[in-house]
C-alpha positions in Angstrom: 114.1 107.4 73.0 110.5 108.8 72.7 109.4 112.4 72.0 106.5 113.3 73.9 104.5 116.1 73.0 101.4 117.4 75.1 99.7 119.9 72.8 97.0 122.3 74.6 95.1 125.5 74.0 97.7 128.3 75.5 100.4 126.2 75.5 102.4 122.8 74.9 104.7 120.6 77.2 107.2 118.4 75.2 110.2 115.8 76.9 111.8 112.9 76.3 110.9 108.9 77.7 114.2 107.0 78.2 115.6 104.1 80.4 112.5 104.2 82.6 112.0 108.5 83.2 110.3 111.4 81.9 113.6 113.8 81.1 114.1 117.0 80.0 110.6 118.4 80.2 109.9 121.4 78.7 107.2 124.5 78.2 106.1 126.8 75.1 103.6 128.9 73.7 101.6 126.7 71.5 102.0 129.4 69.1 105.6 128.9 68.7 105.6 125.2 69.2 106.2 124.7 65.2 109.4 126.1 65.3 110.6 124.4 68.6 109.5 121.4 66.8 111.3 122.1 63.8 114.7 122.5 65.4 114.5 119.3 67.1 113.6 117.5 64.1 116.6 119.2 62.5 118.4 118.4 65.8 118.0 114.3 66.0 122.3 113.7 66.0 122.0 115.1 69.3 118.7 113.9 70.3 118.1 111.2 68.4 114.4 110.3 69.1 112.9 107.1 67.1 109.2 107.3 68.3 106.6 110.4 69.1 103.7 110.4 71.2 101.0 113.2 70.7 98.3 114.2 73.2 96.2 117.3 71.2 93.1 119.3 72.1 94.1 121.3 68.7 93.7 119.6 65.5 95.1 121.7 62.9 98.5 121.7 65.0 98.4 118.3 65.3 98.8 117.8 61.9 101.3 120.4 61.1 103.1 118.5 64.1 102.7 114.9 62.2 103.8 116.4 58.7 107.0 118.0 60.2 107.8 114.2 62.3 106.7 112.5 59.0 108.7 114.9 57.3 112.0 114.1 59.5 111.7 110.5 58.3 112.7 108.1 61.2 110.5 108.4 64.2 106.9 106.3 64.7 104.8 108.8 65.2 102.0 107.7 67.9 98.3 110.1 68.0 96.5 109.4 70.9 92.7 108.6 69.7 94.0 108.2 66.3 97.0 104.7 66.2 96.4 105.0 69.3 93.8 104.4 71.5 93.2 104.7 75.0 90.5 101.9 76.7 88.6 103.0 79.4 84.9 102.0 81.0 82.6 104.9 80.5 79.1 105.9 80.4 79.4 109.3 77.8 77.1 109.2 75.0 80.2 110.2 72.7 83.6 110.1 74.4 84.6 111.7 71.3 83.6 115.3 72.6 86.0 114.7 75.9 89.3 116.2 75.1 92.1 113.9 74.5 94.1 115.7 77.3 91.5 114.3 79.9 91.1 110.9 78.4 94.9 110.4 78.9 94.6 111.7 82.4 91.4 109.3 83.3 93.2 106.4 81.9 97.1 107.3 83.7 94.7 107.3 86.6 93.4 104.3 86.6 96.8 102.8 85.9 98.3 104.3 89.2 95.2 104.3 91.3 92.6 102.7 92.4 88.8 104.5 92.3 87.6 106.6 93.7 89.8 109.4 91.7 89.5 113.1 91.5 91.4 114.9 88.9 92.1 118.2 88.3 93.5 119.4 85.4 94.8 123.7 85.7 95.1 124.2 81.9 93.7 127.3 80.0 90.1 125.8 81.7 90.3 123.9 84.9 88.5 120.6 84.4 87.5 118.1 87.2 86.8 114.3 86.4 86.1 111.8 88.8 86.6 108.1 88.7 84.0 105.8 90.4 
């Protein structure tokens, strides 16, 4: 099974990959996040997870997220931009300055649909990309 963790400004959207679905989706503060995340590492008997995927716009909880999963010793942990990459066309001088939240949209996009694509992402800011 595979923790997935979607890390953004206000707050951060966590559930679990297994036998095909998205289950047991779930929303917090990003501020509290840490301590959600501590009780389900301290939790794995009764959801056992051996692999976790990260999706962050905010570094310095992304690495309190990968010490505590380090830390829990058992899962893979997965970082989006980081072990793991995301390959998409593009034309930005520095795709490093698009947030990883909108990479992994474009390229779930792209995977489902065919261009053209408009997507609109109603986070703390409302972003708009479009796929040509």
């Amino acid at each position: 099974m595979l923790l997935l963790i979607d890390v953004g400004n206000t707050s951060t959207t966590y559930g679990f990959y297994r036998q095909g679905r998205i289950r047991e989706v779930k929303h917090v503060k990003t501020s509290v996040f840490p301590a959600k995340l501590r009780q389900l590492t301290d939790n794995r008997d009764s959801i056992p997870f051996n692999h976790a995927v990260i999706s962050s716009v905010v570094p310095n909880l992304t690495l309190k997220i990968r010490k505590a999963i380090k830390g829990s010793k058992g899962p893979k942990l997965w970082v989006l931009g980081q072990n793991l990459p995301l390959q998409i066309k593009h034309k930005y001088k520095d795709i490093n300055k698009l947030g990883k939240d909108r990479l992994s949209n474009i390229f779930a996009a792209m995977k489902l649909y065919k261009p053209p694509i408009l997507i609109l992402d109603f986070g703390t800011a409302i972003t708009c990309d479009l796929i040509s």
